[in-house]
Structures are given as structure tokens and as C-alpha cells.
ChimeraX commands (.cxc) that place a marker at each C-alpha (Angstrom):
marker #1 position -113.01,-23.87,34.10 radius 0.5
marker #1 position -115.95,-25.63,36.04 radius 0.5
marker #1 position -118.60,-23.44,37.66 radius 0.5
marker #1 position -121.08,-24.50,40.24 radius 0.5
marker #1 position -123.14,-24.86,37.54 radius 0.5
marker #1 position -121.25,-27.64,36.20 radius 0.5
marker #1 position -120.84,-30.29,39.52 radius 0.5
marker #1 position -123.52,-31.72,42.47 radius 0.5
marker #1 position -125.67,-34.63,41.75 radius 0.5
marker #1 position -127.90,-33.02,38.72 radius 0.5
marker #1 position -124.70,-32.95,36.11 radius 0.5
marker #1 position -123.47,-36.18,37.44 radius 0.5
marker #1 position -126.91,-37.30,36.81 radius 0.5
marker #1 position -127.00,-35.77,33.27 radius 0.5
marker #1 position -123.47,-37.06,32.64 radius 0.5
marker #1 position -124.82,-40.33,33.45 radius 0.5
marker #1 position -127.65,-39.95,31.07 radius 0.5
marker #1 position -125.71,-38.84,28.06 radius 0.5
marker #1 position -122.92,-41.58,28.52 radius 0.5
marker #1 position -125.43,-44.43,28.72 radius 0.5
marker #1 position -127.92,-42.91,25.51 radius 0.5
marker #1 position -124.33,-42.89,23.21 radius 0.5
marker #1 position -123.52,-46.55,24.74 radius 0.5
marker #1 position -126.98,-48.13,23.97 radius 0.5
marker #1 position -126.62,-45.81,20.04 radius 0.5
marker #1 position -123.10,-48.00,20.06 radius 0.5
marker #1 position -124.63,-51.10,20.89 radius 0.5
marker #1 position -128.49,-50.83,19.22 radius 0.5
marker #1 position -126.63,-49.25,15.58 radius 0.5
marker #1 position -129.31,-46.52,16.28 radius 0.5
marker #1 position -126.25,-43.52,15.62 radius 0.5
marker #1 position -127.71,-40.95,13.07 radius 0.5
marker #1 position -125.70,-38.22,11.09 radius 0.5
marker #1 position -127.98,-35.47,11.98 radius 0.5
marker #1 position -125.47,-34.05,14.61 radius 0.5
marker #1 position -122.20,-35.36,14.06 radius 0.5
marker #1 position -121.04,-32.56,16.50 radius 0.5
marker #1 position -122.74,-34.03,19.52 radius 0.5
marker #1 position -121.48,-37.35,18.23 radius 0.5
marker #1 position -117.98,-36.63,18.50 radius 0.5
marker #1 position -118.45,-34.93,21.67 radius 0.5
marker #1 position -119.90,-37.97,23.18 radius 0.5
marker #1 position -117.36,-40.23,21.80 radius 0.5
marker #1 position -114.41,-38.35,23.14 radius 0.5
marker #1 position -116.18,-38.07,26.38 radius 0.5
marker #1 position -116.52,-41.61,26.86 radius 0.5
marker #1 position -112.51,-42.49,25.80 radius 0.5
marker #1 position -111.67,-39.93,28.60 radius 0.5
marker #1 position -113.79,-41.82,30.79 radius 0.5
marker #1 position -112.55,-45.29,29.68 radius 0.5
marker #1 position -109.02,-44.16,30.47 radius 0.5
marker #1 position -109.62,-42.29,33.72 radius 0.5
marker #1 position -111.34,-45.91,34.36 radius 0.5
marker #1 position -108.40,-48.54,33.58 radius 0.5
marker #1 position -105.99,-45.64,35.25 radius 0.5
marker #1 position -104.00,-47.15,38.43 radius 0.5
marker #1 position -104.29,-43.87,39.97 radius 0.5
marker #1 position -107.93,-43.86,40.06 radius 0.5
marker #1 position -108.74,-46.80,42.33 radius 0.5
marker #1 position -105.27,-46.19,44.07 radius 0.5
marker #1 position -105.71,-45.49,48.25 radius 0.5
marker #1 position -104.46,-42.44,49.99 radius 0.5
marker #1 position -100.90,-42.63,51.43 radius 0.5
marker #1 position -100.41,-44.15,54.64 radius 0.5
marker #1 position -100.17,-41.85,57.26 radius 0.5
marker #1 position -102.08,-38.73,55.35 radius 0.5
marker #1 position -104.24,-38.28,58.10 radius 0.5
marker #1 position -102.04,-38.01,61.39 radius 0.5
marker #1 position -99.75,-35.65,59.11 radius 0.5
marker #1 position -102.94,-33.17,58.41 radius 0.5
marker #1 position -103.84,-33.60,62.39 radius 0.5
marker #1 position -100.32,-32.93,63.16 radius 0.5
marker #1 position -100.02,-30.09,60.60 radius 0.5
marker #1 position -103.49,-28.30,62.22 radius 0.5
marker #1 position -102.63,-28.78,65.82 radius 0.5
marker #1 position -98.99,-27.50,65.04 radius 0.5
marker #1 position -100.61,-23.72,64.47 radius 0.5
marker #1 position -100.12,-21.00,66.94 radius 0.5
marker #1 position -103.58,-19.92,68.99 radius 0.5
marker #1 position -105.45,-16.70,67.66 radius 0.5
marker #1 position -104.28,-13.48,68.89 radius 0.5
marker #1 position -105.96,-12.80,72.45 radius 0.5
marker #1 position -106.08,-16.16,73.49 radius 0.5
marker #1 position -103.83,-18.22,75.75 radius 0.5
marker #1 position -101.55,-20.89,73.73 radius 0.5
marker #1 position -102.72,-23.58,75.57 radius 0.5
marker #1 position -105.54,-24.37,78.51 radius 0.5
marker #1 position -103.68,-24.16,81.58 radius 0.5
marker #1 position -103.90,-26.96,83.71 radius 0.5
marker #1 position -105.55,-25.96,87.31 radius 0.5
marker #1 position -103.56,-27.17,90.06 radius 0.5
marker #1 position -104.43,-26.93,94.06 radius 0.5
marker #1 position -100.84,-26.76,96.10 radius 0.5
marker #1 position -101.06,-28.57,99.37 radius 0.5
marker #1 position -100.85,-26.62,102.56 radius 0.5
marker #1 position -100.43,-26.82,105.65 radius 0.5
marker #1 position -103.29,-25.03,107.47 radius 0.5
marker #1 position -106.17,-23.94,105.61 radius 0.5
marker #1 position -106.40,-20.00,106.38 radius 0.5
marker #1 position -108.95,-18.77,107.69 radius 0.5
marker #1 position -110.74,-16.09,106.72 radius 0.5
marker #1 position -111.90,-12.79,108.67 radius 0.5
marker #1 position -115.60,-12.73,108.66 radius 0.5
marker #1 position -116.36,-9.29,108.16 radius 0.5
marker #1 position -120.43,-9.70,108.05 radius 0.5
marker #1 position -120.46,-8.50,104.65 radius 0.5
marker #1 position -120.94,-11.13,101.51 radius 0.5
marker #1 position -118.13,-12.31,99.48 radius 0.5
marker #1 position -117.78,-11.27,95.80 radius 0.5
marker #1 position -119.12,-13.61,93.61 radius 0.5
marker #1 position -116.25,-15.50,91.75 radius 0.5
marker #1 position -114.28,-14.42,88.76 radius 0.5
marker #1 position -115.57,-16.50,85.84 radius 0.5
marker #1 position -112.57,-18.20,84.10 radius 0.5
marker #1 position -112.52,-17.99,80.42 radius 0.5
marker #1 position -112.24,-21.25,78.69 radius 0.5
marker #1 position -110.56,-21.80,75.30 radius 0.5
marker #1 position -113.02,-23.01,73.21 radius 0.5
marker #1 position -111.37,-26.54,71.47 radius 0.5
marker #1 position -110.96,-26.93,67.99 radius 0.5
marker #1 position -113.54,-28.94,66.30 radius 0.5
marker #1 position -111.97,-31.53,63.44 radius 0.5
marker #1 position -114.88,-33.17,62.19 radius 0.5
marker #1 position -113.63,-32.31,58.86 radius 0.5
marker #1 position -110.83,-35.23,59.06 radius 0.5
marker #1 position -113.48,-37.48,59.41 radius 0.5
marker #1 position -113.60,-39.77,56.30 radius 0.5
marker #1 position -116.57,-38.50,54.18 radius 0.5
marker #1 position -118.76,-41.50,52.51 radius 0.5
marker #1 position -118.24,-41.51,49.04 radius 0.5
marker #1 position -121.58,-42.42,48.31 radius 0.5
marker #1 position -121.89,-39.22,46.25 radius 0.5
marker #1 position -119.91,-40.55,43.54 radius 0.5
marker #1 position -119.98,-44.12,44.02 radius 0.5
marker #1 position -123.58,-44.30,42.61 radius 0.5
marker #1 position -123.18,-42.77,39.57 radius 0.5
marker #1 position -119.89,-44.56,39.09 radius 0.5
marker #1 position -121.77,-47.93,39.53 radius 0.5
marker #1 position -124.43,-46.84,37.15 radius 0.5
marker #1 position -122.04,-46.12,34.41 radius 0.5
marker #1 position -119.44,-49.03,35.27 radius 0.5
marker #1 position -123.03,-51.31,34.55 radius 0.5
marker #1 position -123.81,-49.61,31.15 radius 0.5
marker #1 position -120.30,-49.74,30.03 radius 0.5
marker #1 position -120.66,-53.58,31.18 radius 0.5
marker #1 position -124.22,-53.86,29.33 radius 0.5
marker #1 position -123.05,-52.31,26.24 radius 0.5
marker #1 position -120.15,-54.73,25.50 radius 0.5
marker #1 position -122.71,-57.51,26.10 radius 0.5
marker #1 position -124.89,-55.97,24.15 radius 0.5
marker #1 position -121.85,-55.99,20.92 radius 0.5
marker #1 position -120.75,-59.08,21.64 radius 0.5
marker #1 position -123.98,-60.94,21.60 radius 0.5
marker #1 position -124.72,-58.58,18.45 radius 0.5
marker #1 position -121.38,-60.06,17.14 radius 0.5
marker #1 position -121.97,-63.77,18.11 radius 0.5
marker #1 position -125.35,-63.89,16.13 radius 0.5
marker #1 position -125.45,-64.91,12.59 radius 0.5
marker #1 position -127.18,-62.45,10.16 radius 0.5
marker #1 position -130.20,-63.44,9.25 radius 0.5
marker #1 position -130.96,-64.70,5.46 radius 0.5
marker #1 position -131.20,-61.90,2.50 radius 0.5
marker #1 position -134.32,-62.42,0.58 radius 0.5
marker #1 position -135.07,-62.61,-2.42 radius 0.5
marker #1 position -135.72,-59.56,-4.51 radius 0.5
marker #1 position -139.08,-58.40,-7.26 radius 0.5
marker #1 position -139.79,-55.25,-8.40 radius 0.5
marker #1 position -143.97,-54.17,-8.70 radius 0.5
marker #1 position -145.29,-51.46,-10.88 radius 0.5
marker #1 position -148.96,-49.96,-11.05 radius 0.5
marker #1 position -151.65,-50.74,-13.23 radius 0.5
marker #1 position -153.82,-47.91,-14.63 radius 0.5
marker #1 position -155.63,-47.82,-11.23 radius 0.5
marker #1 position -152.24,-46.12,-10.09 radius 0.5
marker #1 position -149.42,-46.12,-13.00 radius 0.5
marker #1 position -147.07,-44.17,-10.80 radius 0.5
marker #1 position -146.75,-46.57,-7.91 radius 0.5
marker #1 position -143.66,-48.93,-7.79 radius 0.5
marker #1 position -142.53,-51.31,-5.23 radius 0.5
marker #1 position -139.76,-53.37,-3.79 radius 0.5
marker #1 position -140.89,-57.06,-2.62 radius 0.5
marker #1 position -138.79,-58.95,-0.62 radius 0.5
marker #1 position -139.26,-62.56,0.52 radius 0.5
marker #1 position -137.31,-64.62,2.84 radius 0.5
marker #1 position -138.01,-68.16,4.13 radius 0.5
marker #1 position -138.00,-67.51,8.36 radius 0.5
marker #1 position -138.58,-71.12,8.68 radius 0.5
marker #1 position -142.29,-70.57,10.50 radius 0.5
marker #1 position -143.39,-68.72,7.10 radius 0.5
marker #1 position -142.57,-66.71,4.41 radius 0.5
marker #1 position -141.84,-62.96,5.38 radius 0.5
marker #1 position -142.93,-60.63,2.13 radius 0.5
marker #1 position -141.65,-56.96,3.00 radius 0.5
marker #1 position -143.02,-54.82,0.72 radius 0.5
marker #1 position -141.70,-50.95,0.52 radius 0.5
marker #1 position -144.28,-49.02,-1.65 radius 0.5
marker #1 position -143.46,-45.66,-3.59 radius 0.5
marker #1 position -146.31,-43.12,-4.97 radius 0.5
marker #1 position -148.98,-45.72,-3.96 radius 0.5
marker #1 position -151.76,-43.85,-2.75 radius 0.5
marker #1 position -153.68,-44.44,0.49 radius 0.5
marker #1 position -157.24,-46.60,0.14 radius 0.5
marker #1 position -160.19,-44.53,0.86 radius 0.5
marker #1 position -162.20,-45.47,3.76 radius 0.5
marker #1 position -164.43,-48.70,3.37 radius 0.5
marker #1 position -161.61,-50.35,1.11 radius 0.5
marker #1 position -158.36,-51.18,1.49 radius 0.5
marker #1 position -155.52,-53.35,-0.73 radius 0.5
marker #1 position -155.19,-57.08,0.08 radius 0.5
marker #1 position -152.45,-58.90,-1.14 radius 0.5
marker #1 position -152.25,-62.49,-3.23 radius 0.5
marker #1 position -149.86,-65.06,-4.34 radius 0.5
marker #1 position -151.56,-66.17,-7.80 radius 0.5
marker #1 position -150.52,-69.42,-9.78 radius 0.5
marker #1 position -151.98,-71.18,-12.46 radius 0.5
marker #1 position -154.84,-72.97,-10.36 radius 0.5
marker #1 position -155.49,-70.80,-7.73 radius 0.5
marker #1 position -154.52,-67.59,-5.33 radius 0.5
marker #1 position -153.58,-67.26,-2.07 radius 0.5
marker #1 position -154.52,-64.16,-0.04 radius 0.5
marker #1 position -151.25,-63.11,2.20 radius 0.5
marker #1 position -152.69,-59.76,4.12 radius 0.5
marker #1 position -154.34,-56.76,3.82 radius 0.5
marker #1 position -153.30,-52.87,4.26 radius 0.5
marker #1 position -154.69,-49.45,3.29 radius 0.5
marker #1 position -151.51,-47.24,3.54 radius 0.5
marker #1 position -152.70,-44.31,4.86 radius 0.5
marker #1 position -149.56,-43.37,6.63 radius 0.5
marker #1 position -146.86,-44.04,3.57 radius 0.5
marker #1 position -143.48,-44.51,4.07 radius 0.5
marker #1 position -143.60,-47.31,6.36 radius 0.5
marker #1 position -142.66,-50.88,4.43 radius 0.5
marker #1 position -145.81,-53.33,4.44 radius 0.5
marker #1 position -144.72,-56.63,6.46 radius 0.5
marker #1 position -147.31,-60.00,4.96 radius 0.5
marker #1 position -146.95,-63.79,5.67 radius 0.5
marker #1 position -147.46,-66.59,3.31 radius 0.5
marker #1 position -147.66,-69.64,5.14 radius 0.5
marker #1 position -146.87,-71.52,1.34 radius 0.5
marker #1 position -143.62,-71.56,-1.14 radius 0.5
marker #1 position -143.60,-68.59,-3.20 radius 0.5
marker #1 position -142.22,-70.11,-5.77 radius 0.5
marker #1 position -145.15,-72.47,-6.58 radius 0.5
marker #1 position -146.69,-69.19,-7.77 radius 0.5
marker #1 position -145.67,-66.93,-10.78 radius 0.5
marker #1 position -147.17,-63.59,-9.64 radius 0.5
marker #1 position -147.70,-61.07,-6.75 radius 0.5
marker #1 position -150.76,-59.07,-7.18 radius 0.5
marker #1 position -152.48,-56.41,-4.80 radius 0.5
marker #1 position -156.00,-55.65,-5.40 radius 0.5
marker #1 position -158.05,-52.97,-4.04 radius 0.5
marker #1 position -160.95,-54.68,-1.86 radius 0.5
marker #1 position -164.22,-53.39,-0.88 radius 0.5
marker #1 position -165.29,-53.92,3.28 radius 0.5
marker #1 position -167.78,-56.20,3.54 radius 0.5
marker #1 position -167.24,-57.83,-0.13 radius 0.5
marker #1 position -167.09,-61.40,-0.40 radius 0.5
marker #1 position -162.84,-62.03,0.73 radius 0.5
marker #1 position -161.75,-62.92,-2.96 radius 0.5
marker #1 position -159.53,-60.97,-5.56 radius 0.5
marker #1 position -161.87,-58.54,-7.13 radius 0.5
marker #1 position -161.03,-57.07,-10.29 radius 0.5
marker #1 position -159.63,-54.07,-9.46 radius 0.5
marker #1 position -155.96,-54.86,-9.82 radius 0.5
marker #1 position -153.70,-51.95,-8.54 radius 0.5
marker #1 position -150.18,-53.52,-8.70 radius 0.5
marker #1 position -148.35,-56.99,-10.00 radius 0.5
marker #1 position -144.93,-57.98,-9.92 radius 0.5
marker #1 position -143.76,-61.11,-11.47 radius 0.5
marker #1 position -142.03,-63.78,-9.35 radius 0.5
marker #1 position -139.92,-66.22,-11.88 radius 0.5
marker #1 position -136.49,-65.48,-12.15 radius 0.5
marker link #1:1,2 radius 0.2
marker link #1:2,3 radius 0.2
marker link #1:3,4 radius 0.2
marker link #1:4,5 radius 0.2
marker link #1:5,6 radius 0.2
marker link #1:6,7 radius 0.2
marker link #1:7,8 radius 0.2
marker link #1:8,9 radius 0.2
marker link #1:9,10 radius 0.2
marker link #1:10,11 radius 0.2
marker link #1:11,12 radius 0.2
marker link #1:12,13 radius 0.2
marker link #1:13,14 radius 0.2
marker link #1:14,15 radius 0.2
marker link #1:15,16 radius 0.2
marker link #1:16,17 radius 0.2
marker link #1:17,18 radius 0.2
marker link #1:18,19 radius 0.2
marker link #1:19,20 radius 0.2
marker link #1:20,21 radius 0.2
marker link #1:21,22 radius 0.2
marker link #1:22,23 radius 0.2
marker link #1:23,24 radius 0.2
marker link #1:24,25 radius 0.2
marker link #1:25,26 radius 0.2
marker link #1:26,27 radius 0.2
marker link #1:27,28 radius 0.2
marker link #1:28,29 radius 0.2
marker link #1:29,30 radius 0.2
marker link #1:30,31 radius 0.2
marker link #1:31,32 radius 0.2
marker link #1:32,33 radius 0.2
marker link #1:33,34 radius 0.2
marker link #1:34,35 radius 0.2
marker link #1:35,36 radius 0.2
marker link #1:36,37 radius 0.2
marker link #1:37,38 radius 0.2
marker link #1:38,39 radius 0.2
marker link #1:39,40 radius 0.2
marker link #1:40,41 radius 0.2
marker link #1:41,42 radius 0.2
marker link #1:42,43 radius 0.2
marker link #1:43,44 radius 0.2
marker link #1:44,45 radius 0.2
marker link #1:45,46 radius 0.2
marker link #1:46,47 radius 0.2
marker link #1:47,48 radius 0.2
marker link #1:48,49 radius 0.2
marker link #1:49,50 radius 0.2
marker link #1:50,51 radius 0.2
marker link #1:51,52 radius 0.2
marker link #1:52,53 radius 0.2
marker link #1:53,54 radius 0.2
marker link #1:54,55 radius 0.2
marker link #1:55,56 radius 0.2
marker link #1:56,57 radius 0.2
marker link #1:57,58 radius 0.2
marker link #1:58,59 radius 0.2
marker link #1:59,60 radius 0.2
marker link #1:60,61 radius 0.2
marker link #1:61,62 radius 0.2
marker link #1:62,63 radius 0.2
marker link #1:63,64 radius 0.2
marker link #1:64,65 radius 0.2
marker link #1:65,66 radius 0.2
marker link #1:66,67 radius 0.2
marker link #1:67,68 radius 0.2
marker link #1:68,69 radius 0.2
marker link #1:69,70 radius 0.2
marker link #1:70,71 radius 0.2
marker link #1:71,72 radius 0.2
marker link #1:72,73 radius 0.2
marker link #1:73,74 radius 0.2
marker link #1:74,75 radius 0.2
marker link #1:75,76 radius 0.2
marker link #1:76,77 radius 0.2
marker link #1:77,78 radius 0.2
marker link #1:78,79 radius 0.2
marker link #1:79,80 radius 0.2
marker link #1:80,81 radius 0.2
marker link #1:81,82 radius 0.2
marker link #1:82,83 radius 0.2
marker link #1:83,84 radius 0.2
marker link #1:84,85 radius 0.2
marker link #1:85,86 radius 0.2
marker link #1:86,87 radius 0.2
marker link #1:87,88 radius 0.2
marker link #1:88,89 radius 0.2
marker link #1:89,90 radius 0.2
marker link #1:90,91 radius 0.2
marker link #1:91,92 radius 0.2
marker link #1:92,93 radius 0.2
marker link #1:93,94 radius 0.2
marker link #1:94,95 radius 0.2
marker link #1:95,96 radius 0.2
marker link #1:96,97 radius 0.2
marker link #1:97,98 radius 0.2
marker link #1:98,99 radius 0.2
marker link #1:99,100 radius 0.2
marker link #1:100,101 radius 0.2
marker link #1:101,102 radius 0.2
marker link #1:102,103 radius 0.2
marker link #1:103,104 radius 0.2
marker link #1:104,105 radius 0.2
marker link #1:105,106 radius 0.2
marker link #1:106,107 radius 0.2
marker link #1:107,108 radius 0.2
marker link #1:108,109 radius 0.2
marker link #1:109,110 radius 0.2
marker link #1:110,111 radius 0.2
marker link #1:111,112 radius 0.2
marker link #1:112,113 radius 0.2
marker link #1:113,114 radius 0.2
marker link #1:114,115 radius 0.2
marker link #1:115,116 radius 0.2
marker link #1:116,117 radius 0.2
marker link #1:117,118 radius 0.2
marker link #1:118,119 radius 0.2
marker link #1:119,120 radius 0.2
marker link #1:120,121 radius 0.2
marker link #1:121,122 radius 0.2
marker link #1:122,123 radius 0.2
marker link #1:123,124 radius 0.2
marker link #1:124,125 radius 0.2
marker link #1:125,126 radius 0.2
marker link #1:126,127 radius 0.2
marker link #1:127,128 radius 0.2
marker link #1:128,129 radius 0.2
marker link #1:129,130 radius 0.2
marker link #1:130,131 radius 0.2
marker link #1:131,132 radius 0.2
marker link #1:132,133 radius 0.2
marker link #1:133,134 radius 0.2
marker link #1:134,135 radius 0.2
marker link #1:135,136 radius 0.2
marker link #1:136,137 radius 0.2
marker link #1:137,138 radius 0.2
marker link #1:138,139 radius 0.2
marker link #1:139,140 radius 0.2
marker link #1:140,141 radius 0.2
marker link #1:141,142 radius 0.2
marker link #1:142,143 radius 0.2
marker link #1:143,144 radius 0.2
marker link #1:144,145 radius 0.2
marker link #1:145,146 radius 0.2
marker link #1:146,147 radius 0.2
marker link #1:147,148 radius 0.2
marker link #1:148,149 radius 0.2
marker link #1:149,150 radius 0.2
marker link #1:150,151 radius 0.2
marker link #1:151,152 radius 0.2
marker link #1:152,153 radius 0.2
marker link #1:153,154 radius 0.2
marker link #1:154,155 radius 0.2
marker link #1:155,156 radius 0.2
marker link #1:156,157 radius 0.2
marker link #1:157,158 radius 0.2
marker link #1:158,159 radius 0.2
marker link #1:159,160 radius 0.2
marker link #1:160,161 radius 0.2
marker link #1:161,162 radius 0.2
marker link #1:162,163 radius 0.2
marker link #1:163,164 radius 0.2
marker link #1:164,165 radius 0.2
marker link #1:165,166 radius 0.2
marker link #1:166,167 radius 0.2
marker link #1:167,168 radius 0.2
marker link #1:168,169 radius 0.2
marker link #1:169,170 radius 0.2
marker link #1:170,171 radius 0.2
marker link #1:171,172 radius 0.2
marker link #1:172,173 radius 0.2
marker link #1:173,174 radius 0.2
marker link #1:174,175 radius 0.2
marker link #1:175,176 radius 0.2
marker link #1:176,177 radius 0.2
marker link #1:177,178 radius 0.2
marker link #1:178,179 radius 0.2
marker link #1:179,180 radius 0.2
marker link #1:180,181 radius 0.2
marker link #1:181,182 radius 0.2
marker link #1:182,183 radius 0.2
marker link #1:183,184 radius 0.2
marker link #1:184,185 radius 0.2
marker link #1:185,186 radius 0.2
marker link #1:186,187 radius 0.2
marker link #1:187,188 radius 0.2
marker link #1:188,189 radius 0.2
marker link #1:189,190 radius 0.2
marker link #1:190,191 radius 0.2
marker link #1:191,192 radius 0.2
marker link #1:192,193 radius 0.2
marker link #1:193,194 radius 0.2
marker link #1:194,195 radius 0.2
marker link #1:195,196 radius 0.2
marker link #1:196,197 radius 0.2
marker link #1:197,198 radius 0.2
marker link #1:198,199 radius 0.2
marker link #1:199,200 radius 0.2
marker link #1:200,201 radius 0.2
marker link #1:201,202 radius 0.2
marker link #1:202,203 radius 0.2
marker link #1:203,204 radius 0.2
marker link #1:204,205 radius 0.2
marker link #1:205,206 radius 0.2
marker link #1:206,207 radius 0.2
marker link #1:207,208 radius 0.2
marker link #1:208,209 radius 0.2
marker link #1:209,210 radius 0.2
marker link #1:210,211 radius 0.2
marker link #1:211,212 radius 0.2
marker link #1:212,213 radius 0.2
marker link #1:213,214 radius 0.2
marker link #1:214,215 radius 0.2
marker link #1:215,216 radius 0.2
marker link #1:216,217 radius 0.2
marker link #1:217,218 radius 0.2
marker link #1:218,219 radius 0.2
marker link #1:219,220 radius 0.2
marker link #1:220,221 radius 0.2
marker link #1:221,222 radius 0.2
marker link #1:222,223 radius 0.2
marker link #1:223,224 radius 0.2
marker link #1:224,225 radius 0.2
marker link #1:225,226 radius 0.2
marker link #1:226,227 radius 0.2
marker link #1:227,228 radius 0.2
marker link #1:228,229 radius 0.2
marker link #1:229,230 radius 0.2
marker link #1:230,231 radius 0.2
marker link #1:231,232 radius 0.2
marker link #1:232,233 radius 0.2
marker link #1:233,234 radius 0.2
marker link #1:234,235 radius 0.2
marker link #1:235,236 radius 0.2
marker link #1:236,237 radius 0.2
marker link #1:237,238 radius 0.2
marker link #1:238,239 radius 0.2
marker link #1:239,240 radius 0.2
marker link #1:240,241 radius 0.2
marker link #1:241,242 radius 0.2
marker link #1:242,243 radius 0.2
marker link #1:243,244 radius 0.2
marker link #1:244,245 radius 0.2
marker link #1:245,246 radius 0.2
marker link #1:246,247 radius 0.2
marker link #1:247,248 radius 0.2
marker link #1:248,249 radius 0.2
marker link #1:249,250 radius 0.2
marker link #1:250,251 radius 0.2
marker link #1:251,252 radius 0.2
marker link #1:252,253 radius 0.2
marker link #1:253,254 radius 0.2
marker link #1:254,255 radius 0.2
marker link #1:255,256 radius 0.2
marker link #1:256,257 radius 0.2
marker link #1:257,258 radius 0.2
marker link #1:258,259 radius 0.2
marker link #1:259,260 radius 0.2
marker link #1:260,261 radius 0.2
marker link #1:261,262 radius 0.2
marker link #1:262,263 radius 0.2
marker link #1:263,264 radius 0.2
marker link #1:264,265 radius 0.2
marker link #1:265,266 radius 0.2
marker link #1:266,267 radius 0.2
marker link #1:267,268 radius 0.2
marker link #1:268,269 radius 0.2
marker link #1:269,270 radius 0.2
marker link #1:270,271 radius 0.2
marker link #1:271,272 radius 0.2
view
């Protein structure tokens, strides 16, 4: 059962809200299991509102004619007790002779006042602007619209490259750490996502600064000090990969001449 509580323009509004936060989770991927509940809830809500939507009925006009019959039906109801059934139409017969009246020298009595039937007032019939609904409606007819352009443009773009895979361990500087290295060629650079586990954070005035070392030389591909673990480590190389054997993070010293010292807290080899 609905209660007041449950219509007028603030639970449209919130319906709004909640249908267009589970249509851009649909569309973004962004769904999570932590209520699964709410999640269901949401989904059935929107198929009930997809199939009020594409429902004839729902866009369908009133029957021709539906307001003369309620006029009809109103009008056709007998007056309120006390009342006359109808105003009587005032009528002056024609005579012949005016008659005159006696003047007596004393003043006439003021005139009976007639007692008018008040009419009935049926501004109710009136056609109401919809406007109260029609906003909201357009609101959620545009996310449903925005979502499936949304999926579809999701669905039209290729998936982008998996990269290539190397596991790093810790030195003796920090022989629990381990991490995942990724690379993938973007095609403006080499993306090297590194996801770090047990790694603890550089203390302030150092941080870690990451190298591609081959047999000649290294090149330095970014710096970090992950203070806030958890979060993978994104670096660019702007050269192959491959023309190196080894990925190396150091731990650097601010204002230490920008080279590999020799503090060495993780490698991870890169031949196959």
C-alpha cells in the first residue's frame, strides 16, 4: 500500500536518482557484491519500469467523449436539500395599465432579497498539465537512452592489448615485498603497471625510482614512495623493454645526483 510518504515530487525525485545510479553501475561495470539485496531490488525495479514503458496502455489517450460523460454525469445530480432544483427564470407579464399605487405618506418596505443558487464550480474537469510527471519521465526516458549508448559504444570498442607479465621479489633491503609488472606497448610508450605487496612506504627525503637496466646502460622510468599502499604504481618507458634484461627499483635519496644508487630494493627479470 502507498502512503503519502511514498508519492509528490521528492520520491519521484529519489526514484529518479536510484534508477539512473543502477543504469550508469550497468553501463560503467562499477556493480559491487557488497549488497546484492539492493541490487536485485534495483534490477527488478527497472524491468517493471521497462515494461510499464513499451506498454500500449501507457501512452494510450483517454476515450473519446470521457469528458462530456463526467459533465453529464455531475450535472445529472439532484440539488441539495433546501435548495430549489433549478434557478427560476424571472419573467415580467405584460399588462395593460400599470397600477397605481395608493400613496399613503409612509415609506415602502425595502425589497425582499431573492436568494440565488450559488452555481456549481467544475474547474476540476479542466485538463491538469502533466508537467508533474512528464519531467521525471523525460529524465529517466534520457538515462535509459544514455545507458544503452553507453553499452553499445562499450561493446563496439576493441579491448585493449594484455601485457606482458614479470614477477619482482625483494632484496634484503625488503625480502618480503613481491610484485606484479605488467607492460604493454600503448603505441605513444610503454605502460609498466606495477602492483606491489608488503613493500614498505619510503621515509621522507627518499623515495624508490624505477629503471630498465641492460648490458650498457639504464634507463630511469619514474619515481614513487608508496606511502598509501594498495594502489598499483603506473611508469612510462618511452624505449622497448625488451632491449633490457632487468627491472630494478632502487631506493633514492632527494637531492642525490638522479642515478641508480646502490641501494637495490627489488628486481625482476625481463627475458622470457
Amino acid at each position: 500500500m502507498n502512503t503519502d510518504a511514498d508519492t509528490g515530487p521528492a520520491a519521484e525525485d529519489a526514484l529518479v536518482e536510484r534508477l539512473a545510479g543502477y543504469l550508469e553501475q550497468r553501463a560503467t561495470g562499477d556493480r559491487t557484491e557488497t549488497d546484492t539485496d539492493a541490487d536485485d531490488r534495483d534490477e527488478a525495479l527497472f524491468a517493471a519500469l521497462t515494461e510499464s514503458l513499451t506498454a500500449a496502455h501507457t501512452w494510450a489517450e483517454p476515450p473519446a467523449g470521457m469528458r462530456d460523460n463526467i459533465l453529464a454525469a455531475v450535472l445529472a445530480q439532484p440539488a441539495p436539500a433546501g435548495e430549489p432544483a433549478a434557478e427560476a427564470a424571472v419573467t415580467i407579464e405584460d399588462t395593460a395599465e400599470p397600477t397605481e399605487v395608493e400613496d399613503t405618506g409612509e415609506p415602502s418596505p425595502p425589497p425582499v432579497p431573492v436568494r440565488r443558487r450559488r452555481r456549481w464550480s467544475l474547474g476540476w474537469l479542466a485538463p491538469r498539465p502533466r508537467l508533474a510527471w512528464a519531467v521525471p519521465m523525460a529524465v529517466l526516458v534520457a538515462a535509459v537512452y544514455a545507458a544503452a549508448v553507453l553499452a553499445a559504444d562499450r561493446a563496439l570498442q576493441p579491448d585493449p592489448p594484455r601485457g606482458e607479465r614479470y614477477v619482482a621479489t625483494g632484496t634484503e633491503l625488503a625480502p618480503d615485498a613481491t610484485a606484479t609488472v605488467s607492460i604493454r606497448d600503448t603505441g605513444s610508450g610503454f605502460s609498466i603497471v606495477v602492483t606491489f605487496d608488503h613493500l614498505p612506504a619510503a621515509a621522507p627525503g627518499s623515495y624508490y625510482a624505477a629503471w630498465l637496466r641492460g648490458p650498457a646502460t639504464s634507463v630511469p622510468i619514474g619515481s614513487f614512495h608508496e606511502r598509501r599502499p594498495g594502489t598499483p604504481v603506473e611508469l612510462w618507458s618511452g624505449v622497448d623493454p625488451k632491449a633490457y634484461d632487468t627491472f630494478v627499483i632502487t631506493l633514492q635519496t632527494e637531492g642525490a645526483p638522479p642515478t641508480p644508487s646502490a641501494l637495490k630494493v627489488m628486481i625482476a627479470p625481463l627475458t622470457p
